[in-house]
C-alpha positions as CSV (number, residue, x, y, z in Angstrom):
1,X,42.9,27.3,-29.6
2,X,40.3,28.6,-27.8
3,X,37.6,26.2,-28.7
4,X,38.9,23.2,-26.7
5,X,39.1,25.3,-22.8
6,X,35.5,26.1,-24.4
7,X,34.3,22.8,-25.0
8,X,35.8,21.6,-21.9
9,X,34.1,23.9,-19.9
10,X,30.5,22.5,-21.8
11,X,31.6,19.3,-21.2
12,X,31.9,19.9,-17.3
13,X,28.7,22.0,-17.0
14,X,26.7,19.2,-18.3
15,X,28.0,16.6,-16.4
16,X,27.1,19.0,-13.1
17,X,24.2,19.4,-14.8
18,X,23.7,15.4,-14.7
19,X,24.4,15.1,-11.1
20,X,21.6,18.2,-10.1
21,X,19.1,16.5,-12.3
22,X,19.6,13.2,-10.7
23,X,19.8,14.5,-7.2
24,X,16.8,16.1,-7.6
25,X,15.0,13.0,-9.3
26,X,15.9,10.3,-7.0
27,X,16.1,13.2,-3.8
28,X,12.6,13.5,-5.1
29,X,11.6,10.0,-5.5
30,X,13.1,9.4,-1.8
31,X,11.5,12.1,-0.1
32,X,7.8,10.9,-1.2
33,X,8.8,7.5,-0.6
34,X,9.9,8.8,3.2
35,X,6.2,10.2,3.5
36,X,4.5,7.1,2.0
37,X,6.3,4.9,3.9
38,X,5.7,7.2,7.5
39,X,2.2,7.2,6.4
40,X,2.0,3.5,5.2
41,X,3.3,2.9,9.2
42,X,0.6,4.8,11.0
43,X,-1.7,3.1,9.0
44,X,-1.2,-0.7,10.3
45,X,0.6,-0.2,13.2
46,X,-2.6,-0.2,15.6
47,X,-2.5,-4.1,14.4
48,X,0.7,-4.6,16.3
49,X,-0.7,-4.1,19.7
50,X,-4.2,-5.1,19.2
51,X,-4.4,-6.9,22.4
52,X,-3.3,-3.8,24.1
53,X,-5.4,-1.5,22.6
54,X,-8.8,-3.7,23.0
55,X,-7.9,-4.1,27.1
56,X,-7.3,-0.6,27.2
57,X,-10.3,1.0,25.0
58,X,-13.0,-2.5,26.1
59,X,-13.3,-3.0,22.9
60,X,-13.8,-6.0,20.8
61,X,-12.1,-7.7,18.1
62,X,-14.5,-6.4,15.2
63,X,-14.2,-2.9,16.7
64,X,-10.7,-3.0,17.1
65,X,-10.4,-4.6,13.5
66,X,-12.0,-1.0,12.6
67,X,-8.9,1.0,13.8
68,X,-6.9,-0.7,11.1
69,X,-10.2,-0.6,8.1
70,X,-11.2,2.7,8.6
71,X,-8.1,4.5,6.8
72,X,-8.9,2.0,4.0
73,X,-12.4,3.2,4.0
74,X,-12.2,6.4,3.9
75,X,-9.3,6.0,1.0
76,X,-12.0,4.1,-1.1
77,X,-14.3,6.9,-0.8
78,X,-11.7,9.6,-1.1
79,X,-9.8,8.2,-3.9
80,X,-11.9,9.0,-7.0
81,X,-12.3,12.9,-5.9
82,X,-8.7,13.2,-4.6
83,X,-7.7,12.1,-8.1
84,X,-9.9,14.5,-9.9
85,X,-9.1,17.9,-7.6
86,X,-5.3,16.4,-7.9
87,X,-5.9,16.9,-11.8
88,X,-6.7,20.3,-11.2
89,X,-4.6,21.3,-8.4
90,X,-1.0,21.4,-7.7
91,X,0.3,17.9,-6.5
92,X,3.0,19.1,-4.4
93,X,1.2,21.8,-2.4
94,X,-1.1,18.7,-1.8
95,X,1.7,16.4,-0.8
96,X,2.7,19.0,1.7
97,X,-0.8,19.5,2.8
98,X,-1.3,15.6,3.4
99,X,1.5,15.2,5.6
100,X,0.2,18.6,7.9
101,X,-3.0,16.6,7.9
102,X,-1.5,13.4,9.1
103,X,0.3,15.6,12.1
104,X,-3.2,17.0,13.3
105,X,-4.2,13.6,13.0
106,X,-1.5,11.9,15.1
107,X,-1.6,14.4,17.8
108,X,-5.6,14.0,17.6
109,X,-5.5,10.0,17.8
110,X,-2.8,10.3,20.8
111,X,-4.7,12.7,22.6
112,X,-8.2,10.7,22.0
113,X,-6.1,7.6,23.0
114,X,-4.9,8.7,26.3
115,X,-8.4,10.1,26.9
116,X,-10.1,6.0,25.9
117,X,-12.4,7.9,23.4
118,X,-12.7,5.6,20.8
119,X,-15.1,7.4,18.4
120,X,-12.4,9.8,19.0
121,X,-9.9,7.5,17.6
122,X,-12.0,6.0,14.9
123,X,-12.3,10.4,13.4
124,X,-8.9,10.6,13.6
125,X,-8.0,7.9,11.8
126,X,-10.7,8.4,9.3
127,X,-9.0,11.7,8.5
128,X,-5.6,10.3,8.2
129,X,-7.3,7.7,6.2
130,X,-7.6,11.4,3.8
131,X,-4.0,11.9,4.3
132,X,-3.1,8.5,3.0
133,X,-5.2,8.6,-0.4
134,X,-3.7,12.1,-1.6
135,X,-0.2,10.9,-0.7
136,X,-0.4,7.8,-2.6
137,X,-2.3,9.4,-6.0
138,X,-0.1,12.7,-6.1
139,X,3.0,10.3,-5.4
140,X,2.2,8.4,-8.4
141,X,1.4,11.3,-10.1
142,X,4.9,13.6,-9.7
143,X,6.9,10.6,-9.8
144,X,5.8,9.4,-13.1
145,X,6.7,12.8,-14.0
146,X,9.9,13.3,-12.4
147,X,11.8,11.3,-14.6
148,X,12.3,10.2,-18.4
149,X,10.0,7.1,-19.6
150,X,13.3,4.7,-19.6
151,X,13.3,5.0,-15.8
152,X,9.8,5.6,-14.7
153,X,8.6,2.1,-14.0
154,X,12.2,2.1,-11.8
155,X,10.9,5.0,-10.2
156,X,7.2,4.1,-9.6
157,X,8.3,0.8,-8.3
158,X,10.4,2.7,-5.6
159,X,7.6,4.2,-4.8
160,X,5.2,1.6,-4.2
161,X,7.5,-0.5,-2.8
162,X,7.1,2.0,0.3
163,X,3.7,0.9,1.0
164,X,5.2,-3.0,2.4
165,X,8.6,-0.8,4.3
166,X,5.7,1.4,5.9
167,X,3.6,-2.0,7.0
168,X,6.7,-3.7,8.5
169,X,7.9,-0.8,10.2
170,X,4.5,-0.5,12.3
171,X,4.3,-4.1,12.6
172,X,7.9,-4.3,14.0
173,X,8.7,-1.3,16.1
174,X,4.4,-0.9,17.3
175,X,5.0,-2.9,20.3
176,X,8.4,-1.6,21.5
177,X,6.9,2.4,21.1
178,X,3.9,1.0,23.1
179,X,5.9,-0.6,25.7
180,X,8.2,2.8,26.2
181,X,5.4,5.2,25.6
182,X,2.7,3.6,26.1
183,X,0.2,2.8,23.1
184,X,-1.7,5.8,21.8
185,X,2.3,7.1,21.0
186,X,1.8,4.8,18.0
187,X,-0.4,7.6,16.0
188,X,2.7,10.1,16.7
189,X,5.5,8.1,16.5
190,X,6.1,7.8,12.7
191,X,4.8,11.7,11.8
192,X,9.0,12.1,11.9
193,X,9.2,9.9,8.7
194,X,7.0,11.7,6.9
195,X,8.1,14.8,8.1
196,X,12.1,13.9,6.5
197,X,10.1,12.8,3.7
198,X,8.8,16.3,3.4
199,X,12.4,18.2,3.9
200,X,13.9,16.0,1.3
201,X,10.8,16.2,-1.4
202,X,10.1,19.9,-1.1
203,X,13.4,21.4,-2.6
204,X,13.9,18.8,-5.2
205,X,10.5,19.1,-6.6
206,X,10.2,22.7,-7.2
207,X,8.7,23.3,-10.3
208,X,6.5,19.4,-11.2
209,X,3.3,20.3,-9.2
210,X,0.9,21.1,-12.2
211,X,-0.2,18.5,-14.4
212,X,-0.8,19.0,-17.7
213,X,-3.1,15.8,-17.8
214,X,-6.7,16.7,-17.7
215,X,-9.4,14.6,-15.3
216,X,-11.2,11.9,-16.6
217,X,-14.9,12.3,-17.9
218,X,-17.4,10.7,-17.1
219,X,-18.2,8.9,-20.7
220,X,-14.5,8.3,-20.1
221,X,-15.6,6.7,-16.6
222,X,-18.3,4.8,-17.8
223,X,-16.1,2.9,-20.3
224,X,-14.2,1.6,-17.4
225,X,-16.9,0.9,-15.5
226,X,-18.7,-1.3,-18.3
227,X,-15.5,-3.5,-19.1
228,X,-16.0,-6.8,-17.5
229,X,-12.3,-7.3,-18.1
230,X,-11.3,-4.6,-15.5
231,X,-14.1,-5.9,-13.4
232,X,-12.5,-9.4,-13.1
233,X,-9.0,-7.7,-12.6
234,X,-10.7,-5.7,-10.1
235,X,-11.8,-8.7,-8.3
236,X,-8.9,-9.7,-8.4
237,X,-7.4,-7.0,-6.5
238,X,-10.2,-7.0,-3.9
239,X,-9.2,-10.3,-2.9
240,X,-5.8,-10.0,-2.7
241,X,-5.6,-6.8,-1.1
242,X,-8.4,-8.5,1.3
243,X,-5.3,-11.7,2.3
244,X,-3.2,-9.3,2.6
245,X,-5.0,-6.7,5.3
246,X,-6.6,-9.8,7.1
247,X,-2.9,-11.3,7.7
248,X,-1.3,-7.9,8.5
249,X,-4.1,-7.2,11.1
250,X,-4.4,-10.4,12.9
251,X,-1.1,-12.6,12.4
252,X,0.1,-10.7,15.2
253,X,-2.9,-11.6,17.3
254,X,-3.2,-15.2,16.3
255,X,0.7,-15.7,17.7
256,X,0.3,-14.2,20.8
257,X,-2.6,-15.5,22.0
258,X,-2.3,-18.6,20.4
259,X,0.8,-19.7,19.5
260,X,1.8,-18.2,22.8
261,X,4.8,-15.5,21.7
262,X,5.1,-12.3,23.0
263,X,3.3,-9.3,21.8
264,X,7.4,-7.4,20.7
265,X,8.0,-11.0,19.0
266,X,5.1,-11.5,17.4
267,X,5.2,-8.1,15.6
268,X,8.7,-8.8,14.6
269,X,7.6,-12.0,13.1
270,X,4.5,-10.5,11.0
271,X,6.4,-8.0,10.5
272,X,7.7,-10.4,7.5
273,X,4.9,-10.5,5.8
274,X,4.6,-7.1,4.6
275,X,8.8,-6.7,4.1
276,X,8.8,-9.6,1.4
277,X,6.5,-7.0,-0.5
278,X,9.7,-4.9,-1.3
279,X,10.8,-7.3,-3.1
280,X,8.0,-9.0,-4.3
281,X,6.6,-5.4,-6.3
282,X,9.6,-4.3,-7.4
283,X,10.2,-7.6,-9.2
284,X,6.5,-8.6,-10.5
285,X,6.6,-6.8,-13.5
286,X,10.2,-7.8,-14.4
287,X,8.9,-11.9,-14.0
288,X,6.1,-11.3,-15.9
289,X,8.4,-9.9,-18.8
290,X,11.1,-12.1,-19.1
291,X,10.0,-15.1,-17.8
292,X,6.7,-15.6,-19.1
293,X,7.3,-12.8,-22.1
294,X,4.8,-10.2,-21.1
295,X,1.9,-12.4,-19.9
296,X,-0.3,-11.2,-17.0
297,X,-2.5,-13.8,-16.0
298,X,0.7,-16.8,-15.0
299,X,2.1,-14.6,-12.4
300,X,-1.8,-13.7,-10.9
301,X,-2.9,-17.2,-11.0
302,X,0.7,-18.7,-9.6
303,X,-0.1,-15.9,-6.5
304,X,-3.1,-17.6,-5.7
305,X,-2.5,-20.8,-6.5
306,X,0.8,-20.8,-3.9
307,X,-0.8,-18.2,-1.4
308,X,-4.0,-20.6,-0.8
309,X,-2.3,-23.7,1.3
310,X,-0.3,-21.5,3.1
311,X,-3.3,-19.3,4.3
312,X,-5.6,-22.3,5.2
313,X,-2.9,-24.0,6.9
314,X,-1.0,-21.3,9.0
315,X,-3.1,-22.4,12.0
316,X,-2.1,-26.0,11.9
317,X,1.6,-25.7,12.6
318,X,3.2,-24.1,15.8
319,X,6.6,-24.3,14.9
320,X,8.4,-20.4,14.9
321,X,10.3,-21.6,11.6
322,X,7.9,-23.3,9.8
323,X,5.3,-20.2,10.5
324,X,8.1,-18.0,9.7
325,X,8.7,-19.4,6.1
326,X,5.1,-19.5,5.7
327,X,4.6,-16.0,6.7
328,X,7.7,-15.3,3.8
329,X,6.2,-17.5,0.6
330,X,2.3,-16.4,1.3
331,X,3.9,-12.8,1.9
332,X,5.8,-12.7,-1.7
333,X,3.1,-14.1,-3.3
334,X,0.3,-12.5,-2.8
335,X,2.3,-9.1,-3.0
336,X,3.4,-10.4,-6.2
337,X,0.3,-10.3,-7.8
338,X,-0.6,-6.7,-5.9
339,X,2.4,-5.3,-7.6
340,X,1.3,-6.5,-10.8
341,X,-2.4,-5.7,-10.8
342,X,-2.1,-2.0,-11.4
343,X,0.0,-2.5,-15.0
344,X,-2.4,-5.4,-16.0
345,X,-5.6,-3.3,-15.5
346,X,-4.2,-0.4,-17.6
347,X,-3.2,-3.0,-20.5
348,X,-7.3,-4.1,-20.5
349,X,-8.1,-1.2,-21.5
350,X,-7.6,2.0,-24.3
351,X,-4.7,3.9,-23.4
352,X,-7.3,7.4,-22.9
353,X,-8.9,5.5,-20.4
354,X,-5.9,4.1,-18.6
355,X,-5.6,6.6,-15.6
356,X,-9.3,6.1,-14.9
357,X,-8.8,2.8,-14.8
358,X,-5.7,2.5,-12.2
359,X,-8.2,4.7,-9.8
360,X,-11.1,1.9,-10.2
361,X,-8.6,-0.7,-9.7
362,X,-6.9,1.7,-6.2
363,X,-10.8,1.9,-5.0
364,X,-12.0,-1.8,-5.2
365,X,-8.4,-3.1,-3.5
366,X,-8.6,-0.8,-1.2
367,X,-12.4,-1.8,-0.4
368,X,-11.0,-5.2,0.3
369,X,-8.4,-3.6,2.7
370,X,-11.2,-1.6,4.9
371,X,-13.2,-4.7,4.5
372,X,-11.1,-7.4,5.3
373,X,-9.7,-6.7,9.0
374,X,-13.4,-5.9,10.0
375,X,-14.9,-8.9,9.1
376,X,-12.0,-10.6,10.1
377,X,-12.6,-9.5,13.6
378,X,-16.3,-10.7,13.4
379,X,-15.1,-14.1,12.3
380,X,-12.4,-14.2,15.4
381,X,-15.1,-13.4,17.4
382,X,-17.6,-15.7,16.4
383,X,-15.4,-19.0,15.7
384,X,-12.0,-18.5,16.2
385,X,-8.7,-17.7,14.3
386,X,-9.0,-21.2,12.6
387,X,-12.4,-20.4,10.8
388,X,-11.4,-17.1,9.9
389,X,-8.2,-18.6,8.4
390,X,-10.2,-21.1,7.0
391,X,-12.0,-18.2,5.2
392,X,-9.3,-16.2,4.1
393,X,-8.0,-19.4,2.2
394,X,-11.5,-19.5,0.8
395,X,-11.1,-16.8,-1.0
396,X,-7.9,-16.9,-2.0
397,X,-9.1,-20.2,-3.6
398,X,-11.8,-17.5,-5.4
399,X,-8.9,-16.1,-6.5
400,X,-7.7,-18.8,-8.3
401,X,-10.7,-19.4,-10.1
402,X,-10.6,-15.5,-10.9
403,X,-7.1,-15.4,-12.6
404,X,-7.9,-18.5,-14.5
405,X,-10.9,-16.8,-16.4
406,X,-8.6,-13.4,-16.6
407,X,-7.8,-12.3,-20.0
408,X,-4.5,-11.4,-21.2
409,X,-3.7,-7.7,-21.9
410,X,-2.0,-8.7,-25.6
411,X,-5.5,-10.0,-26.6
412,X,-7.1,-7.1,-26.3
413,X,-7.9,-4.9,-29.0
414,X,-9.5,-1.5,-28.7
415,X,-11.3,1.1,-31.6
């Protein structure tokens, strides 16, 4: 008689136990997601009220295209050593850490704003450009561990998908904050996000902050660096991570000095762009599963394939809708293949060398990204927005010819 109260009693501390472990997974998951996706925010929204920030600053459009590239810059550099010391360190005392340093670096960017020091500016940026690069690696890192392998791509992919929520959250709300509080309030005003982000991740982490994974050597390194197949994929990324950063950080532009919107609309309109990401991540790896049964290289070469017209011709129309729909299918395609690109470069090589490999791949995209709204710039200057959408569909045409020579990851075969 007195084993059923007893086995009842089990039965009902396990579920409870259930319901802590997957509040603290997904409160977890959320919380870093809330500081990616603050961070993600600060990082583009100087895009949004370009126009703004150049009359205020006298600046030009390749320095102004700088505000935007120098977080990517500084991740390129930073992302190989943040990765290593994250090995050896404890990832959520360095999640905390990165969002302190992206509050010394909003209040440092608004103050340098309001002051029209733009070297100022261009430092503080630089360090939340740090901030940025530590977030998105320990992220990664205590998410993957967080939960059981049946739910980790689930998880990952939730995490990820807050890099496109952070981009059309600056692009969308930039102008409005500027208009109220005037622009240098843009470096402050998403340092709440991240700051929930924090309150939520801190108590429902407690006790994944040491990996167990040691950092990669550097015979491991040179294996990845010596694999033409990781090189092409790497191109790959470099390209599209280049469309996307050029699009994000002069759409806006391009529709209200051109097309003739204003500034509040046009952010809301490129403020597409990025949002069709959410879904277009979260869904890459599932349509390169089932509908083309595990192969890579379709969904990367469809990305370009559909992404080139639509970048070449976005200057000829001036119709809101048809720039609108364009923004959406150029948008989910190229964000398609970004989704994807990090699974297909870990399948090109050994599995020992895997991690090293996702870090290559996070450095050369993110070169395109620093790259990309810097030259960009140059080219407005110089010729126009037609020519430097002109280019832009150049090398997403590259990018065709890239993913048609890519390998597939099943092919491979390692010692």
């Amino acid at each position: 008689m007195t084993g059923r109260p007893e086995s009842g009693t089990s039965t009902v501390s396990e579920e409870l136990a259930t319901v802590e472990s997957n509040w603290k997974t997904w409160g977890l998951v959320g919380g870093v997601s809330l500081i990616s996706t603050g961070l993600a925010a600060y990082e583009i929204v100087p895009a949004s009220v370009t126009p703004i920030i150049r009359d205020s600053l006298q600046i030009g459009p390749t320095a102004s295209g700088f505000l935007v590239g120098i977080m990517f810059g500084t991740a390129v550099v930073a992302s190989l050593p943040a990765g290593a010391v994250l090995d050896r360190t404890n990832t959520r005392t360095a999640m905390a850490l990165a969002v302190l340093t992206l509050l010394v670096a909003g209040v440092w960017g608004w103050t340098a704003g309001r002051s029209g020091d733009y070297r100022a500016v261009i430092a503080s940026r630089a360090v939340g450009g740090v901030a940025y690069v530590v977030v998105w690696n320990a992220g990664i890192d205590i998410v993957s561990r967080s939960v059981e392998e049946s739910r980790r791509a689930t998880a990952v992919g939730v995490f990820t998908a807050s890099g496109p929520i952070g981009f059309a959250l600056g692009q969308g709300t930039g102008p409005l904050i500027a208009a109220w509080f005037g622009w240098p309030a843009i470096f402050l005003a998403f340092n709440g996000v991240a700051l929930v982000g924090l309150a939520l991740f801190w108590p429902t982490s407690s006790g994944l902050g040491c990996s167990s994974s040691s950092a990669p050597s550097l015979t491991e390194f040179g294996d990845v660096l010596r694999n033409r197949n990781v090189w092409l994929v790497g191109g790959l990324g470099f390209l599209g991570y280049s469309l996307y950063l050029f699009i994000n950080s002069w759409g806006s532009s391009y529709l209200t000095e051109v097309v003739g919107l204003s500034l509040g609309v046009s952010g809301l309109v490129v403020a597409l762009f990025p949002a069709v990401g959410i879904l277009a991540r979260m869904s890459s790896g599932a349509l390169s599963d089932q509908l083309f049964a595990g192969r890579r290289q379709p969904v990367v070469l469809g990305s370009f394939f559909v992404a080139t017209p639509l970048v070449i011709g976005f200057t000829y129309f001036r119709s809101i809708a048809v720039l609108v729909a364009m923004l959406l299918v150029a948008g989910f395609a190229i964000q398609l293949m970004l989704g994807l690109s990090f699974t297909y470069v870990r399948e090109l090589v050994d599995p020992r060398v895997a991690a090293t490999a996702v870090a290559f791949q996070t450095s050369v995209g993110l070169a395109g990204a620093f790259l990309a709204p810097i030259a960009g710039g140059a080219v407005v200057d110089a010729a126009g927005f037609d020519t430097a959408f002109l280019v832009a569909g150049g090398l997403a045409a590259l990018g065709i010819v890239l993913a048609w020579w890519a390998p597939e990851p099943a092919n491979q075969q390692f010692g």
